[in-house]
C-alpha positions as MATLAB code, in Angstrom:
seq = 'XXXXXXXXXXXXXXXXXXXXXXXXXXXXXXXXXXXXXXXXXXXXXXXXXXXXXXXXXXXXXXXXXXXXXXXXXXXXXXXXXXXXXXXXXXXXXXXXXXXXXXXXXXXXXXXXXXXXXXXXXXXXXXXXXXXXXXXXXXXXXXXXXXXXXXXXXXXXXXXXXXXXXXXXXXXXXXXXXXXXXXXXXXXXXXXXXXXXXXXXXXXXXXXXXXXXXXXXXXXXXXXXXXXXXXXXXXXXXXXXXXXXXXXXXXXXXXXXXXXXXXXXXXXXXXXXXXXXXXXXXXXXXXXXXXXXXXXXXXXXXXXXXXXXXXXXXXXXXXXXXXXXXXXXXXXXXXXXXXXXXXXXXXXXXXXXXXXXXXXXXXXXXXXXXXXXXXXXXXXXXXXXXXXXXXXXXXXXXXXXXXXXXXXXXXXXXXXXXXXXXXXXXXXXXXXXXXXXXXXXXXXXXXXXXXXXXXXXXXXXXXXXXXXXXXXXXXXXXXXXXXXXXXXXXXXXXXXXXXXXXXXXXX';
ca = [
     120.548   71.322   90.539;
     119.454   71.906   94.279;
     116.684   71.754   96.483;
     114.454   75.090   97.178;
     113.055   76.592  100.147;
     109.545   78.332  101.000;
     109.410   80.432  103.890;
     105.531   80.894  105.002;
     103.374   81.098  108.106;
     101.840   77.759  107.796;
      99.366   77.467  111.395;
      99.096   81.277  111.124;
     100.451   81.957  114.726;
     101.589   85.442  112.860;
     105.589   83.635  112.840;
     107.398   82.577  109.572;
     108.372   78.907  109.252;
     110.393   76.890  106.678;
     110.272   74.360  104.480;
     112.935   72.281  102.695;
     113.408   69.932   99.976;
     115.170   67.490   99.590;
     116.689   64.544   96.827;
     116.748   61.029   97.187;
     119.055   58.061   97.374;
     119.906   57.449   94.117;
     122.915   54.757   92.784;
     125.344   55.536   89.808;
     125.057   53.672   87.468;
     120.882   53.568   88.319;
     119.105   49.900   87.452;
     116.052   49.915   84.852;
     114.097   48.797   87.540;
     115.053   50.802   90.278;
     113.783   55.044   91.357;
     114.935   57.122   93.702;
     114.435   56.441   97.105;
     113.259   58.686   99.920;
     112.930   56.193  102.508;
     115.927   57.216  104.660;
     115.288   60.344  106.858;
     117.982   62.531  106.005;
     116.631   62.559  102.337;
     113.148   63.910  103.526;
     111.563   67.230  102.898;
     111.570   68.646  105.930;
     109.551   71.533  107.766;
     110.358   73.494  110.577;
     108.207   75.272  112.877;
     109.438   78.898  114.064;
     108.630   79.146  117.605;
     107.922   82.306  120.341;
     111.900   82.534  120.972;
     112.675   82.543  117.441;
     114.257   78.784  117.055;
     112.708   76.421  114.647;
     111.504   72.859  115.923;
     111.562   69.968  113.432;
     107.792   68.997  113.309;
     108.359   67.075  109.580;
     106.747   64.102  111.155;
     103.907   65.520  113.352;
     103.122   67.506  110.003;
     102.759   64.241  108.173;
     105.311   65.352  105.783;
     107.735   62.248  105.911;
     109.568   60.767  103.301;
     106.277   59.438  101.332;
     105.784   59.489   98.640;
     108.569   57.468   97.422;
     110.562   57.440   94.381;
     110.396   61.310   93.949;
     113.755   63.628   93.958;
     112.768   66.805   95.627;
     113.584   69.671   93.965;
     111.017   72.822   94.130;
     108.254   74.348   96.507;
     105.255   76.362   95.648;
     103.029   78.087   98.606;
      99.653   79.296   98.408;
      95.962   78.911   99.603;
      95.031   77.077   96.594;
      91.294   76.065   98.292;
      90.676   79.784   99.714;
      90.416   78.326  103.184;
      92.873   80.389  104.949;
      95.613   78.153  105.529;
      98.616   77.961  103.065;
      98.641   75.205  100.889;
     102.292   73.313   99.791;
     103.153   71.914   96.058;
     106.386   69.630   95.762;
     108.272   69.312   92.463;
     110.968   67.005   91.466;
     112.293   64.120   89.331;
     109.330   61.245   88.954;
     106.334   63.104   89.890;
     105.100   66.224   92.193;
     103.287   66.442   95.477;
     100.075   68.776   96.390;
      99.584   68.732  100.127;
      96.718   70.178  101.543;
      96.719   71.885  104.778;
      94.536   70.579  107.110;
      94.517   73.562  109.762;
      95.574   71.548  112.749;
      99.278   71.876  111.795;
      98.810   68.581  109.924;
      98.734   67.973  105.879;
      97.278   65.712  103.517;
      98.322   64.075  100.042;
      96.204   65.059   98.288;
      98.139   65.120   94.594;
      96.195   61.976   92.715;
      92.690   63.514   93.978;
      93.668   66.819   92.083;
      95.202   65.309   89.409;
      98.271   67.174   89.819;
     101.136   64.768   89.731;
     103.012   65.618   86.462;
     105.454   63.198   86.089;
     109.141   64.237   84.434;
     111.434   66.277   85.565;
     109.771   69.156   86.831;
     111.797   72.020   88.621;
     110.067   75.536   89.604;
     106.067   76.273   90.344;
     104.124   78.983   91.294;
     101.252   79.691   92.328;
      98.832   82.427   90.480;
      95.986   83.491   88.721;
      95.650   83.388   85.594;
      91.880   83.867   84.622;
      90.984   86.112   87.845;
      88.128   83.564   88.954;
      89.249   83.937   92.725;
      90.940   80.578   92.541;
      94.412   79.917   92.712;
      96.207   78.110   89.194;
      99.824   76.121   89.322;
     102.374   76.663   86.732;
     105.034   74.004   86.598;
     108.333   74.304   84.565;
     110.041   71.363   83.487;
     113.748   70.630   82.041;
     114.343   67.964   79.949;
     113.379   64.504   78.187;
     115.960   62.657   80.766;
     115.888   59.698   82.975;
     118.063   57.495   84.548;
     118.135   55.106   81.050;
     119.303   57.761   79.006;
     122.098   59.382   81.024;
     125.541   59.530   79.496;
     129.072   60.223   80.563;
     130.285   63.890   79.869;
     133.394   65.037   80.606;
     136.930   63.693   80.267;
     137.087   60.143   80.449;
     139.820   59.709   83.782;
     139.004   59.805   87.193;
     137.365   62.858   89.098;
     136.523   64.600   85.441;
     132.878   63.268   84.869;
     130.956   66.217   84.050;
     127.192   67.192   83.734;
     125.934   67.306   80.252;
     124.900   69.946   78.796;
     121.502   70.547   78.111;
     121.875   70.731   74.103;
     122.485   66.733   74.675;
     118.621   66.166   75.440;
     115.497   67.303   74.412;
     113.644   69.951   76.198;
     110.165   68.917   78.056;
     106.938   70.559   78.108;
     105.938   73.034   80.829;
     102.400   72.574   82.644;
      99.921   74.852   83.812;
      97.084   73.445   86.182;
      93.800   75.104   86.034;
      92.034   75.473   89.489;
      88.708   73.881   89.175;
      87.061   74.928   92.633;
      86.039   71.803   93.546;
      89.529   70.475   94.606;
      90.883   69.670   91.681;
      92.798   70.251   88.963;
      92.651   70.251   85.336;
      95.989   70.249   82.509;
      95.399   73.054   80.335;
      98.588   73.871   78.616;
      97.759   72.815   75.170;
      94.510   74.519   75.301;
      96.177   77.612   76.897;
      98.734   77.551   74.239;
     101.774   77.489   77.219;
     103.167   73.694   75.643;
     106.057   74.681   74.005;
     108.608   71.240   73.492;
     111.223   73.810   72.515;
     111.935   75.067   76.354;
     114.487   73.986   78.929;
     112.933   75.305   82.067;
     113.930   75.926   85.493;
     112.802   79.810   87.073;
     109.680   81.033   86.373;
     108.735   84.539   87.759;
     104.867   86.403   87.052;
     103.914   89.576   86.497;
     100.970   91.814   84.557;
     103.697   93.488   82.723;
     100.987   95.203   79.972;
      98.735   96.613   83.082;
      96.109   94.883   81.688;
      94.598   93.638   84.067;
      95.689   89.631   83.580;
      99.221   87.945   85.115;
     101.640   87.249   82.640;
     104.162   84.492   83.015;
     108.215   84.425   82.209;
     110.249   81.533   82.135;
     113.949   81.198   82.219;
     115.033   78.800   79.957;
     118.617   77.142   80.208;
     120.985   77.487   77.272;
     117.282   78.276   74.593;
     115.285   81.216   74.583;
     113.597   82.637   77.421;
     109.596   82.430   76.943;
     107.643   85.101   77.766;
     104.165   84.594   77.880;
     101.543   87.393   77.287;
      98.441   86.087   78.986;
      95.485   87.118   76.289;
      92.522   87.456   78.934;
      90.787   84.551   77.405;
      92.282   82.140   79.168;
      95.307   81.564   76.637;
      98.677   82.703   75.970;
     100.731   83.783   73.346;
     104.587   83.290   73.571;
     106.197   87.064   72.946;
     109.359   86.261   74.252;
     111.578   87.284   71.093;
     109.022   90.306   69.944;
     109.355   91.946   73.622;
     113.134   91.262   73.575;
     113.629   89.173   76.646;
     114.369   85.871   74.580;
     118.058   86.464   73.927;
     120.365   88.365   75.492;
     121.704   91.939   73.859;
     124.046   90.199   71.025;
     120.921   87.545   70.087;
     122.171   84.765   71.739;
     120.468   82.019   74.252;
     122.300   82.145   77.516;
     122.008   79.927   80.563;
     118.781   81.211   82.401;
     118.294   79.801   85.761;
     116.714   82.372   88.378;
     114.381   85.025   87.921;
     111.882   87.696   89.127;
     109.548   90.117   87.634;
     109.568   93.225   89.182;
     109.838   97.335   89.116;
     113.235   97.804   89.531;
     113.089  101.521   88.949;
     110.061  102.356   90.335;
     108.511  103.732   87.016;
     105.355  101.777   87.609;
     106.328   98.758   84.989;
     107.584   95.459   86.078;
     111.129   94.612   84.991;
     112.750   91.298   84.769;
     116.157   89.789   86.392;
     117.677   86.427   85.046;
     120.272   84.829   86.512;
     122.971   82.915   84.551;
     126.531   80.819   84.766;
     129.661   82.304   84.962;
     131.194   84.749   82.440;
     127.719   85.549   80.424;
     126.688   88.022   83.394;
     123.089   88.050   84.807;
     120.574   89.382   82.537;
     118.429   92.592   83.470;
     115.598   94.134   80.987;
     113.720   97.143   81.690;
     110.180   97.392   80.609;
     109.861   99.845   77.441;
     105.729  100.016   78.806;
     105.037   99.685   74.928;
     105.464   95.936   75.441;
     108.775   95.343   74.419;
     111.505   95.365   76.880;
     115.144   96.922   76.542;
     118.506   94.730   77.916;
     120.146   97.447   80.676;
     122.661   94.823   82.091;
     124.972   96.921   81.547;
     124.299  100.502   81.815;
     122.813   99.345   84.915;
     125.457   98.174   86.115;
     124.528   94.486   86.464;
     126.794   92.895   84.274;
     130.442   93.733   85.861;
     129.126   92.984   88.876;
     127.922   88.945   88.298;
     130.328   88.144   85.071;
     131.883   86.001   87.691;
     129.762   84.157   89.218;
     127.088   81.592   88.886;
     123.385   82.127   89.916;
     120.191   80.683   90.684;
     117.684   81.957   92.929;
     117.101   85.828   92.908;
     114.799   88.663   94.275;
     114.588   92.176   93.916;
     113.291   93.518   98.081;
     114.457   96.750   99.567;
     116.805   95.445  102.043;
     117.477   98.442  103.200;
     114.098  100.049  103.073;
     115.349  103.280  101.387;
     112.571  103.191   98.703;
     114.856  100.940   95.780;
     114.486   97.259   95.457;
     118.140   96.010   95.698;
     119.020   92.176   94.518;
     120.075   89.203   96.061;
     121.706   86.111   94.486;
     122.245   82.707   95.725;
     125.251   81.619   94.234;
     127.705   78.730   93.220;
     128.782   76.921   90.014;
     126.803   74.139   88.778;
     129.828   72.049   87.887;
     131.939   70.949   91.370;
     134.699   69.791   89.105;
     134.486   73.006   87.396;
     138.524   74.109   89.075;
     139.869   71.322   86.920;
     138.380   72.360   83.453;
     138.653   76.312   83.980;
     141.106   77.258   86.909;
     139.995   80.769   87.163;
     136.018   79.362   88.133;
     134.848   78.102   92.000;
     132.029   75.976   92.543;
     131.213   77.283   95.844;
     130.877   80.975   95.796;
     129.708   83.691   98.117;
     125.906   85.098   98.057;
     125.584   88.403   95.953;
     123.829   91.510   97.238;
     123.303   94.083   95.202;
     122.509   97.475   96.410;
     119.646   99.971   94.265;
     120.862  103.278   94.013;
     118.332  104.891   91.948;
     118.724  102.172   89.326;
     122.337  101.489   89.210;
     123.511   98.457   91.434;
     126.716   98.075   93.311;
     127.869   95.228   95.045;
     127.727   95.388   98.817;
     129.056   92.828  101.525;
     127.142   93.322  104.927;
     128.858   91.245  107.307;
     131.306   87.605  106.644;
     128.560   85.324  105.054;
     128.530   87.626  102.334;
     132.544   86.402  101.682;
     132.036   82.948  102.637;
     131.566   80.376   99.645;
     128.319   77.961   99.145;
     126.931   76.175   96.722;
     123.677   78.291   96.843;
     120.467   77.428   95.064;
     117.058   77.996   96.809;
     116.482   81.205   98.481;
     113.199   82.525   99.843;
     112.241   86.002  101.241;
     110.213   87.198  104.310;
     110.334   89.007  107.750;
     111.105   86.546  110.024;
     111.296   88.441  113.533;
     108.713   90.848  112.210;
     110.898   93.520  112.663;
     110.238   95.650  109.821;
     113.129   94.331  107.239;
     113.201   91.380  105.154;
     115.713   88.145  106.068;
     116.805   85.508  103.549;
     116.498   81.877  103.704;
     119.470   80.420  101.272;
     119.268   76.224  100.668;
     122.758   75.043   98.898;
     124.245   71.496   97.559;
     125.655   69.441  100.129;
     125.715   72.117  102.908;
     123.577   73.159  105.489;
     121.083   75.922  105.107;
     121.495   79.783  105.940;
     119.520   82.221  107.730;
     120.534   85.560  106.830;
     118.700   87.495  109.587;
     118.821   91.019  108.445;
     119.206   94.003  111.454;
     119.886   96.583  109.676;
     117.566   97.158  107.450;
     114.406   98.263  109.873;
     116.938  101.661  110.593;
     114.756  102.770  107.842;
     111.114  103.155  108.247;
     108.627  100.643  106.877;
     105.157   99.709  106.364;
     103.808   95.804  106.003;
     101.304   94.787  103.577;
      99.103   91.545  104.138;
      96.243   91.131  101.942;
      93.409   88.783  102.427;
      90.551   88.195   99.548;
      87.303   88.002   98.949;
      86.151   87.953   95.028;
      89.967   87.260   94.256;
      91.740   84.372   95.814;
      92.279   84.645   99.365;
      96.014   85.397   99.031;
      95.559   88.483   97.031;
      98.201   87.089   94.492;
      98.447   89.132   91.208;
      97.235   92.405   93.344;
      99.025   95.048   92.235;
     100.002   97.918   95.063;
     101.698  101.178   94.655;
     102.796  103.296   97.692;
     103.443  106.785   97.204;
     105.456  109.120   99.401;
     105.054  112.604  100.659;
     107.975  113.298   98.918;
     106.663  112.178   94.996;
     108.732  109.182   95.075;
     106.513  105.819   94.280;
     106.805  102.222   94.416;
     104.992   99.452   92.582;
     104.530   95.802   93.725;
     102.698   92.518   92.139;
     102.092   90.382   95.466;
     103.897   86.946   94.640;
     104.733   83.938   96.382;
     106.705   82.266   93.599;
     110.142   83.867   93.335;
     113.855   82.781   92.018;
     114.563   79.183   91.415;
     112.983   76.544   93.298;
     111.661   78.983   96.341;
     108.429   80.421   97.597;
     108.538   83.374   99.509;
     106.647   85.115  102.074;
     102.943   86.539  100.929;
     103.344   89.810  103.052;
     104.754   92.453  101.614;
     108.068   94.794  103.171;
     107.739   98.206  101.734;
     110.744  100.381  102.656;
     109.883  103.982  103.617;
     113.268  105.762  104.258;
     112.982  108.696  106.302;
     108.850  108.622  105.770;
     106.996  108.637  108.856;
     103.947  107.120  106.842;
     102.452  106.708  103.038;
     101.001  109.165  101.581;
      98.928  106.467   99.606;
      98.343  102.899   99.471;
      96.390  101.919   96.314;
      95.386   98.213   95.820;
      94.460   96.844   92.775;
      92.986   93.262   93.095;
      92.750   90.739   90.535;
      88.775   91.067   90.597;
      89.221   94.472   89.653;
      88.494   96.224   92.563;
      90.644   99.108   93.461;
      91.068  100.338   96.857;
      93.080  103.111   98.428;
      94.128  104.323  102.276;
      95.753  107.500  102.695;
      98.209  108.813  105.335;
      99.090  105.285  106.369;
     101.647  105.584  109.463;
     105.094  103.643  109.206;
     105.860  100.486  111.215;
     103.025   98.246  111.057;
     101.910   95.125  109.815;
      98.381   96.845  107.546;
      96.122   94.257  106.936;
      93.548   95.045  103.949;
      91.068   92.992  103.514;
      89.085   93.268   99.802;
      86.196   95.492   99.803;
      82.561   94.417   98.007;
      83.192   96.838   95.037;
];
C-alpha cells in the first residue's frame, strides 16, 4: 500500500522540508502475540530539513521523531496548525494506531496523540486536515480500509511458489472512517456517529475536500476501493449526509464500483466549481467528474480525454497544479501496480510504472513526458506538492515501495509568470484552510482555488498556493473568501511574488 509524504515548512525559515513514512518490521506468518516493530532505524518516519543550499539534512532524531511509538505501520501524513499557534502541526496514520505530534517551535515535537484522544486504532490510511464547522479550529478526518489484522490474513493467489497474491478487498469487511472534532483546548473529540460520516459499508484510502455547493461549509469525498465512492455533503449543522450516488460520483459511467485510490477536489476547468479526479488500477481508467453546479456531477473521463490516457496504468496519489503556469491545472499521477507479481497473472501489466503528467489544455488532457523520470518505472504511491526553491513553479515529492524517494524539481514551469498565495488567519484557523480564492486576469480568464493541505493518497502538500499567470504581468483580482465569512479582495496584484494576506476584522 505505501508510505506518503508531506512537504511543509515546519521551523518557518520560509524553505520547504519533508517528511516520510515509513512501515515496520513485520514477520510472515505474524504470531498472535507479536505487532509490528519500528524499533530498527531504517523503518522510522523520517524528516528532513531543507537547508540555505537547497540539500536536506536528516534531523529525524533532533526532531524527536524516532521510531516511537512502537508497534505502528506507517502509512499516511496530515499537516496543519491544528492549535493556531503558527507552527505546522504533523498527524501519522497507519496499521495499529495513529500519531498527533505537536510542534513545539524550537524545531522539536511532542506526542501528544493519547492527550488528544486521537489514536484511532485499525487500519487507518489517508487524513486531512480541515474545517468542518468554521469555528477557527482545525478538524481531522481519517479514512480507514478494512476489518483486517494479522489473525485474519489469508493466502490469495495460486498456491506454488512466487504466486501469493494480495486479497482482494471483497474478502474483508470494510471499517469505519473517523472524523475528530477540534475542541480548542487541545483535544479531540470522535464525532462520526453524531456527524453521520460512520458508514461500515466503505473501503477507504484518498480522501480529498472541497465546498463543492458554494455554500459556505467544506464538503468531504472519499475514494473507496472496489465500493462506492462517498461523497459527503456537509449540512452546516455540524453533520453530513452521504450524496455520493445522487451527485453521481459513487460509480463510475456504466454503474459500477471501481478501484478508487487517489483523489483531489478541484476546478479543473476553471468554471468556478470544484471537480473531482480518482485514481484507479489498471484497465478501468482514472475517473474524472465535472461539477454540474446543480449538485450533481457528470463522468467526463472520457470526452476529456482522461481515460485513454491512464487505462494502463495504476494510480495512487494525484493533484491537479498548473505546472506550467499557463492558467489550467494539469495532473500528476504517482504510479505503479499494486500487485509485484502482477507479470505472472496478466503479462501485458508492470508493477513498476512511470509517473503520469498530464497536461490542461483548456480542459482536455494529453500526456506529456518532461525529461527521463517521466519514462523511468517506480512503484509510486505518496506524492506531495509545493515550491521548493521558491522559484515561482511547483516541484513534486513522489514516495514509492521499496525504492528511494524522488524529487521532481520543476524549471520550467516559472517561464510563465506567477503569483504566490500564503494566507494566515485570524477568526478562521490560522492556515486559512477551506478559503476559497479566485484570481482573475486582465484578459477575462479566471481561476478558482480551495486552499488544502490534504491531497492524493497518503500526502500533505504545501499550504501556499502557485497560481500560474501565463503571459500576465499581474492579477487583475485576488478575491479571498475565508471560512469565517469574510471576503477580501486586492486588485492589480503584480506577478512574481510570494503575497501574504493576512484576514481582515470584517
Amino acid at each position: 500500500m505505501g508510505g506518503g509524504v508531506a512537504v511543509f515548512d515546519y521551523d518557518n525559515d520560509g524553505r520547504l522540508d519533508i517528511f516520510f513514512t515509513n512501515g515496520a518490521k513485520i514477520d510472515d506468518p505474524m504470531p498472535d502475540s507479536k505487532l509490528p516493530d519500528k524499533a530498527d532505524r531504517k523503518f522510522w518516519n523520517h524528516l528532513y530539513h531543507q537547508n540555505a543550499d537547497g540539500t536536506f539534512t536528516d534531523v529525524t532524531e533532533k526532531a524527536g521523531l524516532t521510531g516511537m511509538p512502537q508497534n505502528h505501520y506507517g502509512m499516511g501524513v496530515a499537516v496543519g496548525d491544528f492549535d493556531n499557534d503558527g507552527l505546522e502541526d504533523i498527524y501519522v496514520t497507519g496499521y495499529g494506531g495513529n500519531t498527533l505530534y505537536h510542534n513545539n517551535g524550537d524545531g522539536t515535537f511532542t506526542d501528544v496523540t493519547k492527550i488528544a484522544g486521537v489514536e484511532a486504532g485499525g487500519w487507518s490510511v489517508s487524513a486531512g486536515f480541515f474545517d468542518y464547522d468554521n469555528d477557527g479550529r482545525l478538524d481531522i478526518f481519517v479514512t480507514r480500509y478494512l476489518d483486517w489484522s494479522f489473525k485474519t490474513n489469508r493466502y490469495c493467489g495460486e498456491q506454488k511458489p512466487g504466486y501469493r497474491a494480495y486479497c482482494h478487498p471483497d474478502n474483508y469487511d470494510g471499517a469505519t472512517n473517523i472524523l475528530y472534532h477540534n475542541n480548542g483546548d487541545g483535544t479531540f473529540t470522535d464525532v462520526s456517529g453524531k456527524a453521520g460520516i460512520a458508514n461500515p459499508r466503505g473501503k477507504s484510502l484518498g480522501v480529498a475536500f472541497a465546498d463543492y455547493d458554494a455554500d459556505g461549509f467544506i464538503d468531504i469525498f472519499v475514494a473507496n476501493d472496489s465500493v462506492q465512492c462517498f461523497l459527503y455533503h456537509n449540512n452546516g449543522n455540524g453533520t453530513f449526509s452521504e450524496v455520493g450516488l445522487l451527485a453521481g460520483v459513487g460509480y463510475n459511467e456504466d454503474g459500477k464500483a471501481f478501484a478508487g485510490m487517489g483523489a483531489d477536489f478541484s476546478d479543473f476547468d476553471n468554471d468556478s466549481r470544484p471537480d473531482i479526479v480518482v485514481t484507479d488500477l489498471s484497465n478501468e481508467r482514472y475517473m474524472l467528474f465535472r461539477n454540474n453546479g446543480d449538485g450533481t456531477f457528470r463522468d467526463v473521463t472520457n470526452i476529456s480525454g482522461l481515460g485513454g490516457a491512464t487505462l494502463a496504468f495504476s494510480g495512487w496519489s494525484t493533484h491537479l497544479f498548473d505546472f506550467d503556469n499557463d492558467g489550467w491545472k494539469d495532473i500528476f499521477v504517482a504510479q505503479g501496480h499494486v500487485m509485484d507479481t502482477i507479470h505472472l497473472t496478466a503479462p501485458n501489466l508492470k508493477y513498476m510504472q512511470p509517473p503520469l503528467l498530464l497536461r490542461n489544455d483548456s480542459g482536455h488532457f494529453k500526456r506529456v513526458i518532461l525529461g527521463s523520470v517521466f519514462e523511468a518505472e517506480w512503484a509510486g504511491r505518496g506524492a506531495a506538492f509545493g515550491d521548493l526553491d521558491n522559484d515561482g513553479d511547483v516541484d513534486i515529492v513522489m514516495s514509492s515501495v521499496g525504492q528511494k524517494p524522488t524529487v521532481l524539481r520543476n524549471d520550467g514551469g516559472n517561464r510563465n509568470h506567477w503569483l504566490g498565495i500564503l494566507l494566515i488567519g485570524k477568526k478562521s484557523n490560522r492556515d486559512g484552510i477551506g478559503s476559497r480564492v479566485k484570481v482573475v486576469f486582465a484578459s477575462g480568464l479566471t481561476q478558482y482555488f480551495t486552499i488544502n493541505t490534504a491531497v492524493g493518497y497518503l500526502s500533505a502538500s504545501d499550504k501556499r498556493l502557485i497560481v500560474g499567470l501565463g503571459t500576465e504581468t499581474m492579477a487583475k483580482l485576488v478575491e479571498i473568501r475565508w471560512p469565517s465569512g469574510i471576503v477580501q479582495k486586492l486588485e492589480n496584484v503584480k506577478a512574481g511574488q510570494m503575497l501574504k494576506v493576512t484576514e481582515s476584522a470584517s
